[in-house]
SENU-491379 format. One line per 3 residues: their letters; for each residue x, y, z of N, C-alpha, C. Coordinates in nm, 3 decimals. Each point is the difference from the previous one (the first is absolute). Example, Ala and Ser with C-alpha at 12.3 -4.5 7.8 and 13.67 -1.06 7.14 Angstrom:
AS	1.319 -0.569 0.780 -0.089 0.119 0.000 0.090 0.120 0.000  -0.035 0.105 -0.072 0.082 0.119 0.006 -0.077 0.109 0.073
This chain:
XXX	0.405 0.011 -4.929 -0.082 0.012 0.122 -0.115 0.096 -0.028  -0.138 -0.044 0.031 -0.103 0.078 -0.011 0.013 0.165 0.071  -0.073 0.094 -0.032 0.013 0.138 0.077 -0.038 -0.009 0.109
XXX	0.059 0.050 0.108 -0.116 -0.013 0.155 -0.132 0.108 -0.034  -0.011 0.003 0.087 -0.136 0.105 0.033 -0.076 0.000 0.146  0.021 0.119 0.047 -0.105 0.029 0.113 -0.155 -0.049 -0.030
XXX	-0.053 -0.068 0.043 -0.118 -0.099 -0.009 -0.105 0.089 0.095  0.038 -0.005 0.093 -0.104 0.031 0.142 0.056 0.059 0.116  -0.064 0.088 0.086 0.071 0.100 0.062 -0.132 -0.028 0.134
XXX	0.038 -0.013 0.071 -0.073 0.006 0.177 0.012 0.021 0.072  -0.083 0.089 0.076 -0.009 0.096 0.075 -0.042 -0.099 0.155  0.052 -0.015 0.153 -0.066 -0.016 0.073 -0.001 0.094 0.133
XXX	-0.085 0.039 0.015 -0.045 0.151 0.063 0.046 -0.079 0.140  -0.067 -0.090 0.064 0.031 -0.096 0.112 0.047 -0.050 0.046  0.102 -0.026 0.063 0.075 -0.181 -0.050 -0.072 -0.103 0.068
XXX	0.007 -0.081 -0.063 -0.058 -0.136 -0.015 -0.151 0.040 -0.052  -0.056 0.082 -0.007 -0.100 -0.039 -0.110 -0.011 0.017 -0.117  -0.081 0.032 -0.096 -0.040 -0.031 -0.137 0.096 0.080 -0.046
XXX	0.045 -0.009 -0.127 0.066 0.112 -0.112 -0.111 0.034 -0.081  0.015 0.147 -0.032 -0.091 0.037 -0.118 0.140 0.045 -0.151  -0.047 -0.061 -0.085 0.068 -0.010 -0.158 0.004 0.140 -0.036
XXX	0.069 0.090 -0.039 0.007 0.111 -0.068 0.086 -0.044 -0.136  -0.029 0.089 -0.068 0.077 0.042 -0.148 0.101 0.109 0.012  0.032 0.068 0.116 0.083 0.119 -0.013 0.062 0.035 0.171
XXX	0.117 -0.002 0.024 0.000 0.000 0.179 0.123 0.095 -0.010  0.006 0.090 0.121 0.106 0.098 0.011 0.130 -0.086 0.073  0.084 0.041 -0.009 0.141 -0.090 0.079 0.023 0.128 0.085
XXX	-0.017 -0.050 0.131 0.080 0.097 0.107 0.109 -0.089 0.095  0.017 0.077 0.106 0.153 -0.084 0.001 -0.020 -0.110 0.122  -0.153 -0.016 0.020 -0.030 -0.137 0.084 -0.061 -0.097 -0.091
XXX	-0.005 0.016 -0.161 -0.067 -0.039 -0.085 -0.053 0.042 -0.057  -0.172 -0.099 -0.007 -0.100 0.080 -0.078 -0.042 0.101 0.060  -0.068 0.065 -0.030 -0.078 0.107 0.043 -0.093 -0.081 0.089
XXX	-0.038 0.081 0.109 -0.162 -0.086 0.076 0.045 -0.141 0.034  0.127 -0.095 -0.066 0.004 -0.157 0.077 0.042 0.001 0.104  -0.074 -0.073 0.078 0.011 -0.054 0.156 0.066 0.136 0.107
XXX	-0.072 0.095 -0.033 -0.001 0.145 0.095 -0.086 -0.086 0.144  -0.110 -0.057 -0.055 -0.088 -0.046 0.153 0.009 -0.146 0.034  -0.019 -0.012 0.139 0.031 -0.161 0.073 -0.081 0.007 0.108
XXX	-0.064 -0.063 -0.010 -0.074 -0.090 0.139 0.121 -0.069 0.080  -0.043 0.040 0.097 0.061 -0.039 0.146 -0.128 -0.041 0.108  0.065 -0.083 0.134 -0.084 -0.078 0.066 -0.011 0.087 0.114
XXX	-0.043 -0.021 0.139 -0.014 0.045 0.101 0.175 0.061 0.041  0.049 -0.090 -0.018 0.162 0.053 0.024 0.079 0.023 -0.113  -0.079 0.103 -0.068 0.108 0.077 -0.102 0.112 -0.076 -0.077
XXX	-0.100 -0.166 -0.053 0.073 -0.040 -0.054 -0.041 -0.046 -0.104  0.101 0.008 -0.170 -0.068 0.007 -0.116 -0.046 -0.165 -0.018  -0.105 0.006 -0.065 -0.074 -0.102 -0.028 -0.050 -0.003 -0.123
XXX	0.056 -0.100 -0.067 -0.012 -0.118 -0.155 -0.074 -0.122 0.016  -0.007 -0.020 -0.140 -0.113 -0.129 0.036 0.122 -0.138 -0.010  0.087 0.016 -0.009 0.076 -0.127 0.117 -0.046 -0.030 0.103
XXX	-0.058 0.080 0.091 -0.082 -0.040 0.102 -0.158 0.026 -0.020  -0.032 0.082 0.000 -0.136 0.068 -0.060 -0.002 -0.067 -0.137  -0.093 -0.086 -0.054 -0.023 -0.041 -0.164 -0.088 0.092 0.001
XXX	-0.084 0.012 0.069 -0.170 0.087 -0.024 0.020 0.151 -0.029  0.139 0.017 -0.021 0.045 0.129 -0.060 -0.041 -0.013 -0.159  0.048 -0.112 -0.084 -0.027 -0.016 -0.104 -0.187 0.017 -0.057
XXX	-0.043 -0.021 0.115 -0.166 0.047 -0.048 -0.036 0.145 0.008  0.107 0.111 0.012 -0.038 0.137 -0.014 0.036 0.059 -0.119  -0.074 0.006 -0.119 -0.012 0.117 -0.076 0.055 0.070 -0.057
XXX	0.110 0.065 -0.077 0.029 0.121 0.014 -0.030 0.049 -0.141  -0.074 0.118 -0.070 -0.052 0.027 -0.065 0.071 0.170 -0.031  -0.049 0.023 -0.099 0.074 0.191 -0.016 -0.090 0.047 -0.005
XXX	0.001 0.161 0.072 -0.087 0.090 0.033 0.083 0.114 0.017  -0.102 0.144 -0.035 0.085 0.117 0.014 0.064 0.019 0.059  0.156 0.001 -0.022 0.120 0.052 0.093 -0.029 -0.113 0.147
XXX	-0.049 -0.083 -0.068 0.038 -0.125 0.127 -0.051 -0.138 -0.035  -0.048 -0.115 0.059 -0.044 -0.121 -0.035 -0.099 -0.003 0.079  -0.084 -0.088 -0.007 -0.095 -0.071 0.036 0.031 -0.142 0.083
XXX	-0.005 0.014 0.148 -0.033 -0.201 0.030 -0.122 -0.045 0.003  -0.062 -0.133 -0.070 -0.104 -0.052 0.047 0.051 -0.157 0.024  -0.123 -0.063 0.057 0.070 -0.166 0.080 -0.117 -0.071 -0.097
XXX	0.137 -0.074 -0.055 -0.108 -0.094 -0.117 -0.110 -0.104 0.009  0.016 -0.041 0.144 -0.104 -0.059 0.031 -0.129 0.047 0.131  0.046 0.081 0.019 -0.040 0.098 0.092 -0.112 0.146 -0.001
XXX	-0.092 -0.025 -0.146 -0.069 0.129 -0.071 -0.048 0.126 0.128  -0.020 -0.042 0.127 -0.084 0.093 0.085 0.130 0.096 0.044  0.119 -0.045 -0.005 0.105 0.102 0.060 0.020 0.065 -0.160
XXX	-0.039 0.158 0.042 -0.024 0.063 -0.136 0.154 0.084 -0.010  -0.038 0.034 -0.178 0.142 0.013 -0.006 0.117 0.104 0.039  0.098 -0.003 0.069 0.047 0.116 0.107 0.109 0.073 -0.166
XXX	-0.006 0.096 0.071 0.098 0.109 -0.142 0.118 0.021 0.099  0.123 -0.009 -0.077 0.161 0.041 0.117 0.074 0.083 -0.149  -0.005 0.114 0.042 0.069 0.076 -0.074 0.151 -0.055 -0.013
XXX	0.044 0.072 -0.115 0.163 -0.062 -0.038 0.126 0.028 0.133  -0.109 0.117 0.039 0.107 0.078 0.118 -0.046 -0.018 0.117  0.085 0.031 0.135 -0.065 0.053 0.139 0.052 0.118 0.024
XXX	-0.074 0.060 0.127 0.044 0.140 0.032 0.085 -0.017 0.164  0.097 0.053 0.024 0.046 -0.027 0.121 -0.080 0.042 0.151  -0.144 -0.050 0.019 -0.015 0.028 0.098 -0.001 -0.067 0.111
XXX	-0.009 -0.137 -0.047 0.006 -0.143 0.110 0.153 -0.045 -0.079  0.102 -0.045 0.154 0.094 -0.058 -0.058 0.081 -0.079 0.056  0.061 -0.100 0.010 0.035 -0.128 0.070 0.127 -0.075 -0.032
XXX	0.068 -0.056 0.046 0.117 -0.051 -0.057 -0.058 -0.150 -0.039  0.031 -0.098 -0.103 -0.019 -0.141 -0.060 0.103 -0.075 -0.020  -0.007 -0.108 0.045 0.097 -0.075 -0.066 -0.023 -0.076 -0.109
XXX	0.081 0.006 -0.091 -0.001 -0.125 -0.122 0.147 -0.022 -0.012  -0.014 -0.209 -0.013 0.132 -0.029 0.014 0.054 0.044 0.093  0.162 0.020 -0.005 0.109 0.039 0.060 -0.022 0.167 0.046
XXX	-0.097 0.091 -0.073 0.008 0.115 -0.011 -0.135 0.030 0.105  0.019 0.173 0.106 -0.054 0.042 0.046 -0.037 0.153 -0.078  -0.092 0.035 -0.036 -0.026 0.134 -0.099 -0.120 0.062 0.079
XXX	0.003 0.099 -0.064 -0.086 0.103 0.085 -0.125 0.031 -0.108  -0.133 0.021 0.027 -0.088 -0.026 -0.060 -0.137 0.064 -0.003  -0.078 0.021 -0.073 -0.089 0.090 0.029 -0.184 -0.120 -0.016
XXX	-0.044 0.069 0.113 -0.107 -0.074 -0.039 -0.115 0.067 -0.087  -0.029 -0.137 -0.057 -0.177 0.034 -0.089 -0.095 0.057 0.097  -0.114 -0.031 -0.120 -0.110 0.046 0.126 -0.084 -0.069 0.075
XXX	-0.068 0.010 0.152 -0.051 -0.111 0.057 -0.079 -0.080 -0.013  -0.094 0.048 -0.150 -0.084 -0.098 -0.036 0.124 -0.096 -0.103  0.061 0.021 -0.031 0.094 -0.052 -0.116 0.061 -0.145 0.103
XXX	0.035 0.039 0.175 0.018 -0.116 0.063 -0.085 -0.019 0.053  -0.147 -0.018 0.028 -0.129 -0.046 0.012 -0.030 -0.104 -0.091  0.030 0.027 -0.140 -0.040 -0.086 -0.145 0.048 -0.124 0.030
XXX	0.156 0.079 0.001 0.102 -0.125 -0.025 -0.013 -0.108 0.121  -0.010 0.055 0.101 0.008 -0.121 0.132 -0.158 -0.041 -0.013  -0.106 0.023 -0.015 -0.111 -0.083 -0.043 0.037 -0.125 -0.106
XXX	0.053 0.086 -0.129 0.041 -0.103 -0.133 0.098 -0.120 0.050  0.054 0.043 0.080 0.096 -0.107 0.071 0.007 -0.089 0.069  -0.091 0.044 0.121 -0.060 -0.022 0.134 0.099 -0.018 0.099
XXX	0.074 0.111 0.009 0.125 0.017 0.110 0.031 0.124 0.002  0.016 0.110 0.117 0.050 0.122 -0.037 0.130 0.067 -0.082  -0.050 0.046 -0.099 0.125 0.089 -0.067 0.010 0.085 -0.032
XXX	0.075 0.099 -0.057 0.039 0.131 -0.026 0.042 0.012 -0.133  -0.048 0.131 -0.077 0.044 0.007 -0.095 0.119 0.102 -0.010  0.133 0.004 -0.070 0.087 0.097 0.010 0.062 -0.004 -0.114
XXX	0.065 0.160 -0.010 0.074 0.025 -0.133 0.114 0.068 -0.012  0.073 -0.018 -0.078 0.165 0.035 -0.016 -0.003 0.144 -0.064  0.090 0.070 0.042 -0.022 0.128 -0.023 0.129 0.031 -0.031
XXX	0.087 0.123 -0.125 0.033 0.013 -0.038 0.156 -0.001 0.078  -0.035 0.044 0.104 0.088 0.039 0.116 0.071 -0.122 0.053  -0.040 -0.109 -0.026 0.030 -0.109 0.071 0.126 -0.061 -0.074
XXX	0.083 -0.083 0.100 0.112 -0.018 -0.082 0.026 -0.168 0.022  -0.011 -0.057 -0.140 -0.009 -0.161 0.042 0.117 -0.069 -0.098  0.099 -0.058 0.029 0.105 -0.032 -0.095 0.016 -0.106 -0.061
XXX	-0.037 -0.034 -0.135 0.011 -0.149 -0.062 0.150 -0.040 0.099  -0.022 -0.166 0.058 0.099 -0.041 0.011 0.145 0.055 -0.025  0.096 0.027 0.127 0.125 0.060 -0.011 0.138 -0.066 -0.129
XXX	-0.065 -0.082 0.020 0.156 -0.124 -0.038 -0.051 0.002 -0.141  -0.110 0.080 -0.070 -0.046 -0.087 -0.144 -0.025 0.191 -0.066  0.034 0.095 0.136 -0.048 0.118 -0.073 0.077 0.111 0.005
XXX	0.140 -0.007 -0.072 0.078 0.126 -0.028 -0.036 0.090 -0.039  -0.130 0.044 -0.037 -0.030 0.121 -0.046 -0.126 0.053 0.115  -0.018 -0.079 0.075 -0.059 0.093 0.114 -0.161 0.005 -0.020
XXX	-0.025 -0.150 -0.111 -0.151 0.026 0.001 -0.101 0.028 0.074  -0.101 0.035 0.027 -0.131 -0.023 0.074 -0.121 -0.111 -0.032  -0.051 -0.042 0.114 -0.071 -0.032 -0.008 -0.144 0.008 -0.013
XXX	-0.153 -0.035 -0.003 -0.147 0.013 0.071 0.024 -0.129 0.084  -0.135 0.022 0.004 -0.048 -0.129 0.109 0.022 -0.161 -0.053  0.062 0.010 -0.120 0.034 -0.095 -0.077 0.138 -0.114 0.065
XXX	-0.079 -0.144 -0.035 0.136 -0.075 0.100 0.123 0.072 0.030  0.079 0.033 -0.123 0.115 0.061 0.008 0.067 0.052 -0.129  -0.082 0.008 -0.119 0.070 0.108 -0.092 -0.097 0.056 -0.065
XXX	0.059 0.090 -0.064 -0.142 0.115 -0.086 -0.067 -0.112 -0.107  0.104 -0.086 -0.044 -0.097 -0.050 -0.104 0.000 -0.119 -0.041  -0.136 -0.074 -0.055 0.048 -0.164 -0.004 -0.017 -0.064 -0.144
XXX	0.092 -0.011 -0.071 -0.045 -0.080 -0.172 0.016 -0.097 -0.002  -0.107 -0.061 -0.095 0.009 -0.109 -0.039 -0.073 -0.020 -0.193  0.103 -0.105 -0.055 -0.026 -0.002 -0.108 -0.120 -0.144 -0.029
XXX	-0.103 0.088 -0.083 -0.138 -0.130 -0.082 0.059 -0.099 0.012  0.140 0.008 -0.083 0.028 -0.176 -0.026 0.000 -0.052 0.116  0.066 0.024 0.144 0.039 -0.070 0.078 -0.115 -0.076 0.093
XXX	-0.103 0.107 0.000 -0.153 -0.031 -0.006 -0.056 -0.143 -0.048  0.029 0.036 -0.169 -0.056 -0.110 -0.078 0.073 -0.117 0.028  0.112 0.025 0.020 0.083 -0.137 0.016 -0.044 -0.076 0.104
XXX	-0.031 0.047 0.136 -0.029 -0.051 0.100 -0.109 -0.049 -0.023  -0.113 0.034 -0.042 -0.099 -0.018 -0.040 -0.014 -0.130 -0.074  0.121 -0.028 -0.107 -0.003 -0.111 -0.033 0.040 -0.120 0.082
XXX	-0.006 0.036 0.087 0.047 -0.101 0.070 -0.108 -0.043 0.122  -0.130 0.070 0.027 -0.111 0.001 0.121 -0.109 -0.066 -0.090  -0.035 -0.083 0.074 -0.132 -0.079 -0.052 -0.116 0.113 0.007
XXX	0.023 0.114 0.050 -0.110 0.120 -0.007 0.078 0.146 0.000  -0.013 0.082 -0.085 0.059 0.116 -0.026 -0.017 0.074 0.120  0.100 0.115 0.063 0.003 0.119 0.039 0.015 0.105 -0.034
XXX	-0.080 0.099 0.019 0.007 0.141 -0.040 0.145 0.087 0.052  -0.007 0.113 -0.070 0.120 0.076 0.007 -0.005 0.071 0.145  -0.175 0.007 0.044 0.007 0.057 0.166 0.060 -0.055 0.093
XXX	0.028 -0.157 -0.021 0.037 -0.083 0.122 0.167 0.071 0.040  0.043 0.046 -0.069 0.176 0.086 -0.017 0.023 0.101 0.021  -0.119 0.077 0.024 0.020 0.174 -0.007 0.082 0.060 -0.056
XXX	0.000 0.011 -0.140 0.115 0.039 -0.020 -0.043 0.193 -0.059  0.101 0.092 0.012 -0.039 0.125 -0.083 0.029 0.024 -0.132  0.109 -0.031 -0.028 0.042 -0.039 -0.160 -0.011 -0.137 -0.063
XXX	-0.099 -0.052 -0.125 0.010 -0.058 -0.089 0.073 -0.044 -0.145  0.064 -0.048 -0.001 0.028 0.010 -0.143 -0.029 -0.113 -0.096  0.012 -0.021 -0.120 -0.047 -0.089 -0.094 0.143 0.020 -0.109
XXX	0.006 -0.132 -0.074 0.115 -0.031 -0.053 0.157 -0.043 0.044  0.056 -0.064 -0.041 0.139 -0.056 0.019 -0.063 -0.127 0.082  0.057 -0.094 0.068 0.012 -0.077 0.079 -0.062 -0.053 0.160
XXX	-0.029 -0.126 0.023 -0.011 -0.027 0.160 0.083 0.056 0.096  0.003 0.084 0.063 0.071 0.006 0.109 0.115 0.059 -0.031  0.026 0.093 -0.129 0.102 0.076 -0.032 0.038 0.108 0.067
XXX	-0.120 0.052 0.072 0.061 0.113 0.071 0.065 -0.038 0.129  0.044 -0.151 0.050 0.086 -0.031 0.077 0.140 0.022 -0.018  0.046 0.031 -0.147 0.086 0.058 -0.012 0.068 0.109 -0.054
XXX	-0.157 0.159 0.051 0.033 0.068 -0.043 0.087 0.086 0.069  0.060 0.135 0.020 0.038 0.052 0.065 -0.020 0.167 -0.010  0.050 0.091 -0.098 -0.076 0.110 -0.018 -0.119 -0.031 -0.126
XXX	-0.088 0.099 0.027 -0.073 0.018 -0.157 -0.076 0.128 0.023  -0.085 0.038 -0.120 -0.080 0.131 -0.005 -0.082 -0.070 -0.043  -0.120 0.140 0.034 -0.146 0.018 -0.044 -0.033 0.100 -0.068
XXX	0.011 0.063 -0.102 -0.044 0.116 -0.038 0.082 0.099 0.061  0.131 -0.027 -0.004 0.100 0.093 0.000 0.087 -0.011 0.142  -0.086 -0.050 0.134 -0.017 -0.048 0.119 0.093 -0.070 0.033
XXX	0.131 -0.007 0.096 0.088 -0.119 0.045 -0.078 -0.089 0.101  -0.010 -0.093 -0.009 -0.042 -0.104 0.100 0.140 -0.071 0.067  -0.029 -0.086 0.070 0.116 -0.100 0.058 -0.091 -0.140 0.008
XXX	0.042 -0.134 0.007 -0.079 -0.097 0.024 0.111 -0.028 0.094  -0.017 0.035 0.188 0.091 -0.054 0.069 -0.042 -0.135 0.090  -0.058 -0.089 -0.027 0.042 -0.143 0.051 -0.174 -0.034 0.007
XXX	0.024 -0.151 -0.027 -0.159 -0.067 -0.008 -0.050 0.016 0.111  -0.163 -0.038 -0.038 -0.065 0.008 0.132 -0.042 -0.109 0.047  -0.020 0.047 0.089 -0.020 -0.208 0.098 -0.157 0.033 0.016
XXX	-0.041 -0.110 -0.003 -0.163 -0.069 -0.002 -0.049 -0.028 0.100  -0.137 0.028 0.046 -0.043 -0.024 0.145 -0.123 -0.034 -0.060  -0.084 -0.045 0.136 -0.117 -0.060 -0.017 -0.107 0.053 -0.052
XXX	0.004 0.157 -0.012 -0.102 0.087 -0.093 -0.021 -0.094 -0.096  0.118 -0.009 -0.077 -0.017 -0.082 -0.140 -0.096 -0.120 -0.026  -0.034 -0.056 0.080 -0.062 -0.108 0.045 -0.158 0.092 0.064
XXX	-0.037 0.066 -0.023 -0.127 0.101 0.034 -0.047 0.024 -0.109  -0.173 -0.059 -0.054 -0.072 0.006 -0.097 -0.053 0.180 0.029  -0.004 0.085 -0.125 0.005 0.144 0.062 -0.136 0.016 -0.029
XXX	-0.095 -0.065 -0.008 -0.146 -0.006 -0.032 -0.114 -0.042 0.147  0.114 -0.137 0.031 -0.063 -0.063 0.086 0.049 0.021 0.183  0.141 0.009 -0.009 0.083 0.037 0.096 0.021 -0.162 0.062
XXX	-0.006 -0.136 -0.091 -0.028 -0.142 0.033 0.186 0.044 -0.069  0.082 -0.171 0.095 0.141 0.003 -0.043 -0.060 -0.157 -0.074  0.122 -0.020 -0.052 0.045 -0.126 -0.067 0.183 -0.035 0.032
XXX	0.038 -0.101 -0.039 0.162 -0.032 0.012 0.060 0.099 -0.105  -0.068 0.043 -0.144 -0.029 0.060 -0.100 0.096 0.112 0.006  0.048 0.100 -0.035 0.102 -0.053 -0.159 0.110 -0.044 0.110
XXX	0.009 0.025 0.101 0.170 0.010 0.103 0.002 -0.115 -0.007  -0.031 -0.145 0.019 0.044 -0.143 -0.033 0.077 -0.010 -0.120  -0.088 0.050 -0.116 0.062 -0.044 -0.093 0.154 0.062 -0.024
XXX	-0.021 0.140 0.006 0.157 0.125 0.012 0.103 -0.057 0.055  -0.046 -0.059 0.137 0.100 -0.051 0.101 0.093 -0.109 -0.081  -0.085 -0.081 -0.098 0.087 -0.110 -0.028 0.108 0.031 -0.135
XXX	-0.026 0.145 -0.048 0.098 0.041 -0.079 0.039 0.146 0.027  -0.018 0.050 0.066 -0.023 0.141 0.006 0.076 0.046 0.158  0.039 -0.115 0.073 0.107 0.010 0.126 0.150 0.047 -0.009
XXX	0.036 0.106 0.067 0.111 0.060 0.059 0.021 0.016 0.152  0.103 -0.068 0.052 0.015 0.015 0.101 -0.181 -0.075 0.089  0.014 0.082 0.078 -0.138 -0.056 0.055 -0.132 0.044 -0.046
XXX	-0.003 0.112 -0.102 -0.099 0.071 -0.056 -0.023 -0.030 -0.166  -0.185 0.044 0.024 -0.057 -0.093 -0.179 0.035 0.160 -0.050  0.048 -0.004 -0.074 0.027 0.137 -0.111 -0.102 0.002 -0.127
XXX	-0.043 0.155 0.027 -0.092 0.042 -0.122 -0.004 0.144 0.029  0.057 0.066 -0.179 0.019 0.112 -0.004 0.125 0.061 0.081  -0.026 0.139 -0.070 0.138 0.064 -0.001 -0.043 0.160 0.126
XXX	0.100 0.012 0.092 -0.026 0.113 0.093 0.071 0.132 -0.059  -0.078 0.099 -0.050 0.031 0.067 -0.059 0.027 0.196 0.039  0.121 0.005 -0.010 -0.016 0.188 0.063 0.017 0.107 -0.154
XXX	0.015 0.078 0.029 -0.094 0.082 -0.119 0.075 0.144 -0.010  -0.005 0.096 -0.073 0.013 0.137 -0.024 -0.013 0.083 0.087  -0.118 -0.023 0.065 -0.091 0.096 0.075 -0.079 0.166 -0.034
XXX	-0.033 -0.020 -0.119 -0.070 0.077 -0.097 -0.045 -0.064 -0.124  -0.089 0.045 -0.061 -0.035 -0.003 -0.131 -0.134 -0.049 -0.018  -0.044 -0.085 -0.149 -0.093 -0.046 -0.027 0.018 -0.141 -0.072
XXX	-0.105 -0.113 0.052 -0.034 -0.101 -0.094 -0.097 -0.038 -0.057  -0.018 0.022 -0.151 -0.118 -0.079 -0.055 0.007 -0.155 -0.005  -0.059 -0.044 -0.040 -0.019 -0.130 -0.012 -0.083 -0.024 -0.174
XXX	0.153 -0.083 -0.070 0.020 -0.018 -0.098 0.109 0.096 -0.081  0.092 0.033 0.120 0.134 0.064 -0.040 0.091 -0.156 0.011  0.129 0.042 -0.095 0.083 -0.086 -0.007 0.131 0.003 0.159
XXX	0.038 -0.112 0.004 0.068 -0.062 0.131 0.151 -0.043 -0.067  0.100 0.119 -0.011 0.144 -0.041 -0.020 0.090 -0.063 0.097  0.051 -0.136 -0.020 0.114 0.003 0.121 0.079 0.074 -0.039
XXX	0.131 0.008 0.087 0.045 0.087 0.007 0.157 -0.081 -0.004  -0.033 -0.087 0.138 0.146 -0.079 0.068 -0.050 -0.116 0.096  0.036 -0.156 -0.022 -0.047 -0.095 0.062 0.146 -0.024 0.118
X	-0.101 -0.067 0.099 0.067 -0.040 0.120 0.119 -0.078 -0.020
C-alpha cells in the first residue's frame, strides 16, 4: 500500500463560504484554529448556507492580517470588507444552527451592512466564542467533543483518490471545493477511509466517526454559484446508504497541536 500523506489543509473562517488553503493549521478542540468561528444568520437568528442561499458561493474569502478579506466576485463596487479572525463581546444574541441554540457575539455593523447588500436580504454576522459550548452529536461522541459552527464535527476528510475516482466517472470533473473538506490526503485507495477508524497525524489521535451525507452544496459551482444534477446524481447511484449520498469521513480530533501538510497519515485501527 502506497504511504498516505496530508495533501491539503482548509481553513473556513465562515460557514458556507470560501475556504482559504494553508500549509500549517493549529488543532484546538473545536478543530482548526479560526474554522467556522463566524455564521451569517437571517432576520430571525437563523444560520444560513447556500442550500438555500447559492449566492453565498459568490463571496470571496481571501487572508489578511489576523483576519480575511470578503469580496463578491461578480459584484467589483461592493469593496472589500476585512472581518478579523475574532469578535469582541459587545453585541450579543442567541442563533440557531440545526438542532442547536448558542449564544453569540456579533461583528461589526458595517460587516452586516456588506453582507445583506451582497445578498440582498437582511443578515447578521456572528461568532463563536470560546465560552460557548456546542456538542458533536451525543450518540457518536463519548469523549465529549466540541463543536464550531460546523454541520456537526470538528473535522471533515477526504482522500484524492476518492475524488479521482468519482471523477472518473462525470462527463466533467469536480473540484475538491464542492466537499469542503479540512483534511486531505493522497495515497492508498478510493474511499478507504470508509473504513478507517483511529489514525494519527504527526503524532495527533484522530477518530474517523461515521460518513458524511451529501447535500445540494455539492451540486454548487463555487465560482459561479450556478447548480447542476453534478456530482450528487452520479454518488447517489453508488455511493447510497440508507437514504443518504455518502462522501467523506466526519472526523473528531485531539484538541491541540499542529498540522503541516505533507506529514505522513498512520492508521491506527479500521472500523
Amino acid at each position: 500500500m502506497s504511504s498516505l500523506l496530508l495533501s491539503d489543509l482548509y481553513l473556513y473562517p465562515v460557514k458556507s463560504l470560501g475556504g482559504i488553503r494553508v500549509t500549517e493549521a493549529t488543532v484546538e478542540a473545536r478543530g482548526l484554529r479560526h474554522d467556522r468561528r463566524w455564521l451569517i444568520v437571517d432576520e430571525r437568528n437563523q444560520f444560513m448556507t447556500q442550500r438555500q442561499t447559492a449566492e453565498m458561493a459568490l463571496l470571496h474569502v481571501s487572508p489578511a492580517y489576523n483576519g480575511f478579506l470578503l469580496t463578491h466576485r461578480t459584484r467589483p463596487e461592493l469593496l472589500p470588507l476585512y472581518v478579523p479572525f475574532e469578535a469582541t463581546p459587545e453585541r450579543t444574541l442567541f442563533v440557531t444552527i440545526w438542532d442547536d441554540m448558542v449564544f453569540a457575539w456579533r461583528g461589526a455593523p458595517a460587516a452586516d451592512e456588506w453582507l445583506s447588500e451582497a445578498l440582498g436580504r437582511p443578515c447578521k454576522l456572528v461568532y463563536m466564542s470560546d465560552m460557548v459550548r456546542r456538542d458533536v452529536e451525543p450518540e457518536f461522541n463519548p469523549e465529549g467533543q466540541l463543536v464550531s459552527f460546523a454541520d456537526g464535527y470538528p473535522f471533515l476528510l477526504i482522500g484524492q483518490a476518492s475524488l479521482d475516482e468519482l471523477n472518473s466517472r462525470l462527463s466533467e470533473t469536480v473540484p475538491m471545493n464542492r466537499f469542503r473538506p479540512n483534511l486531505v490526503f493522497t495515497g492508498g485507495t478510493a474511499f478507504e477511509e470508509d473504513e478507517w477508524d483511529c489514525f494519527t497525524i504527526e503524532g495527533l489521535p484522530f477518530r474517523a466517526v461515521r460518513g458524511c451525507g451529501r447535500c445540494v452544496v455539492t451540486t454548487i459551482n463555487q465560482q459561479t454559484a450556478t447548480k447542476t444534477p453534478e456530482p450528487l446524481r452520479t454518488l447517489a447511484t453508488y455511493r447510497t446508504t440508507g437514504n443518504k449520498v455518502m462522501f467523506g469521513q466526519n472526523v473528531t480530533g485531539p484538541g491541540y497541536g499542529t498540522l503541516r501538510v505533507g506529514t505522513s497519515v498512520q492508521v491506527d485501527s479500521f472500523k
